[in-house]
C-alpha angles and dihedrals in degrees: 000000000000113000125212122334124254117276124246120227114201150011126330139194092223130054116230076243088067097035080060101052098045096049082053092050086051094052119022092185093040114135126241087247096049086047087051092051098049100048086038094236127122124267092250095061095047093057090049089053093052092046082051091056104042091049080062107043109247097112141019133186140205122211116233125178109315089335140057133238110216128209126199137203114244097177100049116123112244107257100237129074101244096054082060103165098001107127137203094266089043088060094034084054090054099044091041114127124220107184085185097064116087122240107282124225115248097211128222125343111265087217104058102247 
């Protein structure tokens, strides 16, 4: 078995709130250990994280079998002020992978060098 994950040092762009989410939206049918594995978090807190998002309402799960199937809510509104009006499928569209698509170019560089 592989043990915990590797810690990160350091500051990030996503919450492990939104690194949940989009692994989810990924896989509706993921497991709790493949979604710990690939946001590099414990079980343990990914099962706190997906508690956090059911009790409000951004997710929901059916259990099926030995798994669950998770729904999310496209529609709900993001949690913080300055997301006003931003919605789940608004983030998940932004985070999707699409591992067809070639790398894009980011352009020139805003700042002149």
């Amino acid at each position: 078995m592989g043990g915990l994950p590797e810690p990160h040092t350091g500051w990030t762009f996503l919450t492990n709130h939104a690194r949940v989410l989009a692994v989810i939206a990924d896989d509706r049918t993921t497991r709790i250990r493949d979604i710990a594995a690939r946001c590099r978090l414990t079980e343990r807190a990914v099962q706190k994280i997906i508690t956090d998002l059911e009790r409000d309402g951004y997710l929901s799960h059916t259990r099926e079998g030995r798994g669950n199937t998770y729904r999310i809510e496209p529609g709900k509104v993001l949690r913080h002020p300055a997301e006003a009006g931003l919605t789940v499928a608004a983030l998940l569209s932004l985070l999707a992978r699409d591992e067809a698509a070639p790398a894009r170019d980011p352009g020139p560089d805003p700042g002149g060098a």
